[in-house]
N, C-alpha and C positions, 0 to 999 in steps of 0.2 A: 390234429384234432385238439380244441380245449381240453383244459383237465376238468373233471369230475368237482362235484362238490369235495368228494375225500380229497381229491387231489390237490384239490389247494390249499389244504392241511400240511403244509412244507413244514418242513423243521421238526413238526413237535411230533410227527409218527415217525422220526427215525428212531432207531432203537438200539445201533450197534457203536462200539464206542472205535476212534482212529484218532493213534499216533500220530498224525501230520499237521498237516496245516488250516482246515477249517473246522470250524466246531459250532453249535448251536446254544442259545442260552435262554431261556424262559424270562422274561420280564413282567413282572408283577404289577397288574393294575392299582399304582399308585395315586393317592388323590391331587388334586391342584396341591401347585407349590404355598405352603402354609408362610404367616406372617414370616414366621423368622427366617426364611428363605429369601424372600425379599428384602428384609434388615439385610442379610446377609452382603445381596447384592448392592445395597443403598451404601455400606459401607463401602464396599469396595469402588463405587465411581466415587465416594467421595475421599477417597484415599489418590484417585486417576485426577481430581481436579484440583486439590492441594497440593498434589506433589513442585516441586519447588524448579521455576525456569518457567516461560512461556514457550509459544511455540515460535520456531523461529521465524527472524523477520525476511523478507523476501521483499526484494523489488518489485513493481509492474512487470505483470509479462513471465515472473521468473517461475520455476515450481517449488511449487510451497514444501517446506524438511518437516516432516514431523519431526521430534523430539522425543527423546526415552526419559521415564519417570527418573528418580534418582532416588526414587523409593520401592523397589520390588517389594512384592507380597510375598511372604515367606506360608507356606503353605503345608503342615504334615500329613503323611500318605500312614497308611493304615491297609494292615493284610485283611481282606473279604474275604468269607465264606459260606455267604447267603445264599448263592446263586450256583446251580447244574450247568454242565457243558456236557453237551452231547456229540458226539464227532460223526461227520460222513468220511468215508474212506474209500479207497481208489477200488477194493473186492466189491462197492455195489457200482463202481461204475465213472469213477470220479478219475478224468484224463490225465491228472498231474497234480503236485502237493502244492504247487507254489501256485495260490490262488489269489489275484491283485486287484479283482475288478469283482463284487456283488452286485446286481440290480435285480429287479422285481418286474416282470412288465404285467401289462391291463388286464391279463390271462389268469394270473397267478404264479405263473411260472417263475423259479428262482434261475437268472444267468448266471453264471461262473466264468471269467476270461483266467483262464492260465498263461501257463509260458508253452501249452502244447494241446490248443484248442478251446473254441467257446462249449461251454458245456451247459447245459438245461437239467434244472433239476425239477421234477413235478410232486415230489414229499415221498415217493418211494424207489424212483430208479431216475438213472441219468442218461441223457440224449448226449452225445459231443458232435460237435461238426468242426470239420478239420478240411484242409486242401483235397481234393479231389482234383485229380491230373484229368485234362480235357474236359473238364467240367465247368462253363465259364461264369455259370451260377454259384459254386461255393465259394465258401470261406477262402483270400487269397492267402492270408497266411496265419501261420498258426498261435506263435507269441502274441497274446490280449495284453494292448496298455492301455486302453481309456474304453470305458462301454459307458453308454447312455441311453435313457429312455426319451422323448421326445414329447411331447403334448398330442402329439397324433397318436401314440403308440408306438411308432418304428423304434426298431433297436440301430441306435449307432455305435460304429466299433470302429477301434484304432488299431489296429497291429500292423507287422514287420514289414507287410507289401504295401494296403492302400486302406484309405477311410473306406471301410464299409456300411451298408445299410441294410438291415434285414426287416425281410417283410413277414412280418409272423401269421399272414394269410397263406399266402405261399410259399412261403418258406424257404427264400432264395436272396442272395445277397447283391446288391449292386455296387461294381466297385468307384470310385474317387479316387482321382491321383491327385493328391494336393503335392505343387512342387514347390522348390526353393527359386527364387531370383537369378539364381546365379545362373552363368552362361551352359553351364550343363545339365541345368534343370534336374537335380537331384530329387527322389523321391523322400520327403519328410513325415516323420511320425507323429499322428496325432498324439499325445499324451493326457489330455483331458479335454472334456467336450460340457457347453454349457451353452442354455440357449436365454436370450434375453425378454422382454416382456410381447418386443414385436416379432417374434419366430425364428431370431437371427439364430445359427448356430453360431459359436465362438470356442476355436481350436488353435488349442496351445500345443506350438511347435517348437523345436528346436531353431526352426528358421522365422521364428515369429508368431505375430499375431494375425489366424484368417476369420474372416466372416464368410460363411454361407448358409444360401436359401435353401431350406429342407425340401421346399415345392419345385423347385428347377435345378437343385446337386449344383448351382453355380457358385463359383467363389464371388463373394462382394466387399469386400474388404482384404488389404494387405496392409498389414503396421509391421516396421522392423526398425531396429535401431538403426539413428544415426548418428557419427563421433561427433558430426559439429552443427548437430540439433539438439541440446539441456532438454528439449519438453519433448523427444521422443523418448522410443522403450529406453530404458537401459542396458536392456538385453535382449538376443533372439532366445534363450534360450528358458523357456519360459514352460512352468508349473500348474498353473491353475487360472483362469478364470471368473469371474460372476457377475449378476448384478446383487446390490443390497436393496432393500426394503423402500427406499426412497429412488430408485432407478439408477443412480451412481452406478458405474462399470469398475471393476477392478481386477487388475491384471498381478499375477506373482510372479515372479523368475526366481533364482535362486538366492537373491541376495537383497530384493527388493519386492514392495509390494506399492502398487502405483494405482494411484485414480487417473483414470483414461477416459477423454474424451472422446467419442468412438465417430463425432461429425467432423473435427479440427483433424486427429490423429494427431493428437498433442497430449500428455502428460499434466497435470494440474496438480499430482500431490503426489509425495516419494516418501515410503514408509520403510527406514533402511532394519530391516533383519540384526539383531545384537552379534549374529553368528551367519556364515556366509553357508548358505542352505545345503543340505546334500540333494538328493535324488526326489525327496519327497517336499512339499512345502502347500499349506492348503488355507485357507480362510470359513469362517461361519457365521452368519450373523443368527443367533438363536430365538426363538419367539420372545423374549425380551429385548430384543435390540443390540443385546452386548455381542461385538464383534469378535471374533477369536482368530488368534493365528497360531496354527501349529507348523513345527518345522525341525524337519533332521539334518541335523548340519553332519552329521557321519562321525567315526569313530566316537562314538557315544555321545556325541554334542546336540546340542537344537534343545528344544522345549519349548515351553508353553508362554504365549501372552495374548492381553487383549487391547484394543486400539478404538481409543475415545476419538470420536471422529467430530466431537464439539471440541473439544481442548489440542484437538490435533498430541495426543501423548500417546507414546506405545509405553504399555508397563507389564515387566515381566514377571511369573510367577516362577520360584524357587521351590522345588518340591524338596522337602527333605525326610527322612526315615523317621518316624516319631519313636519307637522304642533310641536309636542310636544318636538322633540328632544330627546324626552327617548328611549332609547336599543328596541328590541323586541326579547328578545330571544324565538328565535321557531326553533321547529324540521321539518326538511324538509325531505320526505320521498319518494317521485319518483319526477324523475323530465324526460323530454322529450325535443326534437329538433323537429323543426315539419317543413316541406316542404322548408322554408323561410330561415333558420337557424336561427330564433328565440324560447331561450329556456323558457319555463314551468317547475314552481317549485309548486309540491304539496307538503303543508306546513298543521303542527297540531295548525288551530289554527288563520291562517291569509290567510285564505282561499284559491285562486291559485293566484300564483305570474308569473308574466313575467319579466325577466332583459330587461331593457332598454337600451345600452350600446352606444346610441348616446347622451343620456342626463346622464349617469352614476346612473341608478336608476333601482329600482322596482319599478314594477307596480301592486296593489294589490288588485284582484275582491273579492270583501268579499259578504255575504248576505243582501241584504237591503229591510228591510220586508215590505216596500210599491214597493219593485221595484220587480213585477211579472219575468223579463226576467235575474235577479241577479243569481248567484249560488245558488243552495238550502242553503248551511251551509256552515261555515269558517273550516270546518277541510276535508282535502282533502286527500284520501288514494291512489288513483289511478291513472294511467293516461294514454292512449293511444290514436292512429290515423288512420282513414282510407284513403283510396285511393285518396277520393274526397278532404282532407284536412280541416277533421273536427275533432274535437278532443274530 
């Protein structure tokens, strides 16, 4: 059954506070971004268009190199304590702590993918659906790595057996075996799902790039690296997905972010990462235009840049501690735009960060263990939003 008008009151009628891993935060109806916000950003591309080199030159036919600025923005982070966190925990119902996947679908209902079942939250109790043996309608397995909502409404989900697809009429899963190439046709993991402006799904595999039709579950595209094709992927083993604003496709892997031509299956522009990606690696383009790339390169590496995609420049931002002055290098792993057009960065390590870009800053909620209403923990893996403007 739909929820209730109360019921799609998520987030903001939980009540009870949890030590783990997700938590809730009130977001305040902030006004449009004021002048000096926009200075803010006007200086920053003109910092992305001065910086010193062109983009490099490239033969007919070759794929074009972006270039890294030789000017990073040095940027100071600043500790926040504006903003409540309210935690859900595993006593109302929550399957697992380690939560990777948020989404919202057309219901109101908040999804949860863990590492031990998808789980449904309605703003006061939780639904989880897990393997059922003999059951050929549930969930095939139970680790969530990529959930998505779709323009129809279907939930799609990647975990440890097969793409799935739930029908939130009936409430029953259909499975996808997306395979690899190879002569043993190994089962491969979606890892992010994104669908393009004409209804393509597009799933990042470890064995590649697929396309498929939502309306017939058929695969229609396969891209995979080749060693002695330059304008294939560079990699099978691939992060992220999208299109941008202007219908351009762009594919991540761990080391590279590449414009794809999705008729050719050819590469057209290679945007190499300053740090060779860990596990997580994502892109944004924000209701301004400005492209973002976040990325955890692992044992405390990755961070933050944006990608002039006129000047062909990646330029990285340097966050440093404003009381200390010393660097922080941290890996940033999701990040979000939320109602306001102000962005959230979940970060390994300096807990969630918001850009400031009227005072040129981050702002950094970290855990403060006398302060009940702080973040649970400084490492943040997740991040999403619902209807009401809570995150």
């Amino acid at each position: 059954m739909p929820p209730t008008t109360q019921n799609h009151d998520c987030a903001r009628r939980v009540q009870q506070r949890w030590r783990c891993r997700i938590g809730v935060l009130r977001v305040q109806n902030y006004t449009s971004l004021s002048i000096s916000v926009v200075a803010f950003l006007a200086v920053l591309f003109s910092t992305l268009a001065k910086a010193q080199g062109d983009s490099s030159s490239n033969s007919p036919g070759a794929v074009a190199q972006a270039s890294v600025s030789t000017r990073p923005i040095r940027m100071p982070v600043v500790p926040g304590s504006d903003i409540s966190f309210r935690e859900l925990n595993n006593v109302k119902g929550l399957s697992q702590t380690r939560v990777l996947q948020i989404v919202q679908d057309d219901q109101g209902f908040m999804w949860l993918g863990t590492q031990y079942g998808l789980d449904r939250y309605d703003g006061y109790k939780f639904r989880v659906f897990t393997p059922v043996p003999g059951q050929a309608n549930s969930l095939s397995g139970a680790y969530i790595y990529s959930l998505f909502k779709d323009r129809a409404g279907m939930l799609w989900i990647g975990c440890d057996q097969f793409l799935e697809r739930f029908d939130p009429i009936t409430e029953k899963f259909t499975h996808y075996r997306i395979e690899s190439d190879a002569s043993n046709r190994v089962a491969l993991t979606v890892v992010h799902i994104s669908q393009d402006r004409a209804g393509l799904l597009w799933l990042a595999t470890g064995g590649g790039l697929y396309g498929l039709d939502p309306g017939t579950g058929q695969i229609t595209h396969h891209y995979i690296h080749d060693p002695d094709n330059p304008s294939s992927l560079s990699s099978n083993d691939l992060r992220s997905t999208g299109e941008d604003r202007s219908g351009r496709f762009w594919v991540m892997g761990k080391s590279n972010l590449e414009e794809f031509d999705r008729d050719t299956g050819k590469v057209t522009r290679r945007v190499s990462l300053p740090e060779s990606g860990g596990d997580s690696a994502a892109f944004y383009e924000d209701h301004l235009g400005t492209f973002w790339i976040v990325y955890d390169a692992g044992r405390g590496g990755g961070g933050l840049a944006t990608f002039d995609r006129t000047t062909n420049k990646i330029t990285n931002f340097l966050l440093y501690n404003v009381s200390s002055g010393k660097l922080m290098p941290v890996g940033m792993v999701k990040m979000l735009e939320d109602e306001n057009g102000t962005l959230w960065f979940a970060s390994e390590g300096e807990g969630l960060l918001k850009l400031d870009p009227e005072h040129g800053r981050m702002i950094s909620y970290r855990n403060q263990p006398e302060n009940a209403a702080s973040i649970a923990e400084d490492r943040v893996i997740a991040l999403g939003k619902d209807h009401q403007g809570d995150i």
